[in-house]
N, C-alpha and C positions, 0 to 999 in steps of 0.2 A: 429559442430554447437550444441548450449543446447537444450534440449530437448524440452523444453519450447517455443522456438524461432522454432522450427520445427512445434512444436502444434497448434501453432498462426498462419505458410504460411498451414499448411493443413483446417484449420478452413477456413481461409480468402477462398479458393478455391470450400469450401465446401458452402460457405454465398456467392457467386459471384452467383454460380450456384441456390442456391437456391431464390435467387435477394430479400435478405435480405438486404436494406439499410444501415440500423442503425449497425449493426453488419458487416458487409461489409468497411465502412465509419471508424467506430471506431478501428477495427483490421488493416487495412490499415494506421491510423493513429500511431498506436501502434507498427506497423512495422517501418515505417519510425521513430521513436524516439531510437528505436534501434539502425537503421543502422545508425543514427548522432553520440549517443553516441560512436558505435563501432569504427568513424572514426576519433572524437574528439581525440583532443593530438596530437603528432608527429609523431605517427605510428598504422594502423591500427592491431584491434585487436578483436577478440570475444568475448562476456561476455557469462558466467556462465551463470548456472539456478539462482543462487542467485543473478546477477547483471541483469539481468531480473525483476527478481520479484520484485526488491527493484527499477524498472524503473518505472513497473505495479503499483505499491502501489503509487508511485509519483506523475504519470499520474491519477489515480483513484479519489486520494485527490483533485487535478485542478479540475476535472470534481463537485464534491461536493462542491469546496468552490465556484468556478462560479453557479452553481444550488444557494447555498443561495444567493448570490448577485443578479444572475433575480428575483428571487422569492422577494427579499427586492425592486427592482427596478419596481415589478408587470409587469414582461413580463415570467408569468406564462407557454407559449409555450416553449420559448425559456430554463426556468427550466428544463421541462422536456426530454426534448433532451440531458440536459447534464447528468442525472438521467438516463437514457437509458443507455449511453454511458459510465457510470461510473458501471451501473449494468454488462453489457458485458465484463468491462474488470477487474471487480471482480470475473466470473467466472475463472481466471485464478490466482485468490490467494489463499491462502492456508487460512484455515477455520479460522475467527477470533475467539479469547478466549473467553470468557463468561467471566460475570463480578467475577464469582465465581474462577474460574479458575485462573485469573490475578491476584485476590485477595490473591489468597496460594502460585501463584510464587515470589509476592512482600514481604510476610509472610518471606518465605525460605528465600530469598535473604538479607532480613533485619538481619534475624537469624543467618548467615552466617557472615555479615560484623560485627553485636553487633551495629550499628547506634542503639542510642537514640536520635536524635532531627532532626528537617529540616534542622539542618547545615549540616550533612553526607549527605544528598539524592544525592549526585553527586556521593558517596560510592559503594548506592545501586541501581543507576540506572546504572552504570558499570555493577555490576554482573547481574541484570534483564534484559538489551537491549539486548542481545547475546542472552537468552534462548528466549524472546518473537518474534525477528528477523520476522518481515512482520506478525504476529500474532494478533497485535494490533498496533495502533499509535498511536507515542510516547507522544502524547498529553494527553491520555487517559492514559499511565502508568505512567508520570509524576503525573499526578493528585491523581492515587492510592498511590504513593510511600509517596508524600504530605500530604494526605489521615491518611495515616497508621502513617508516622510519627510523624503528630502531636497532634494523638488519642492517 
């Protein structure tokens, strides 16, 4: 079992007992999207800490794009439950970059492949998605890459 996915049932046991809902409720959810994945396809299997995290990040994102759409819908309660529930299971990613940070991995990476124009950026987001891996998203280092490109 990842170690990650062990972190998550000792958490859940620890948020039952302390009758934390929201954190209860969302770990529980978080669990069971595991265990679908693990059993999806034709044969059950484990994921990694990295096929975790990249479940966590997935799940995180839903919770944020649902929050804008109550919030655009003005059912303001229901926002912030998914903001709750996207905060809880952002404790379990790994620290996202600064915008300074992303900006000198995108730097290197450009440096690396020699792209001069938006036509490469398929180039150097090849080499950039591996090192930023769950550090940012990918919406957010496309637009650097775009960014940098066409400055």
């Amino acid at each position: 079992m990842s170690e990650l996915k062990d972190r998550l049932k000792n958490d859940l046991t620890a948020a039952i007992k302390e009758r934390d809902k929201v954190r209860t409720g969302t770990l529980r959810m978080v669990l069971a999207a595991i265990s679908t994945e693990e059993s999806a396809g034709s044969s059950q299997r484990d994921l990694d800490d990295a096929e975790v995290t990249k479940l966590l990040t997935r799940e995180a994102k839903k919770r944020r794009e649902a929050a804008e759409a109550f919030d655009q819908g003005g059912r303001s309660d229901q926002a912030a439950a998914e903001r709750a529930e996207s905060e809880v299971i952002s404790d379990y990613l790994p620290k996202q970059l600064t915008d300074g940070e992303l900006s000198e991995l995108v730097s290197a990476a450009i440096g690396e492949t020699g792209a001069e124009g938006p036509k490469q950026m398929g180039q150097v987001m090849k080499v950039v998605n591996p090192r930023v891996a769950g550090q940012a998203e990918g919406s957010r280092v496309a637009a650097e890459v775009k960014r940098q490109l066409a400055g």
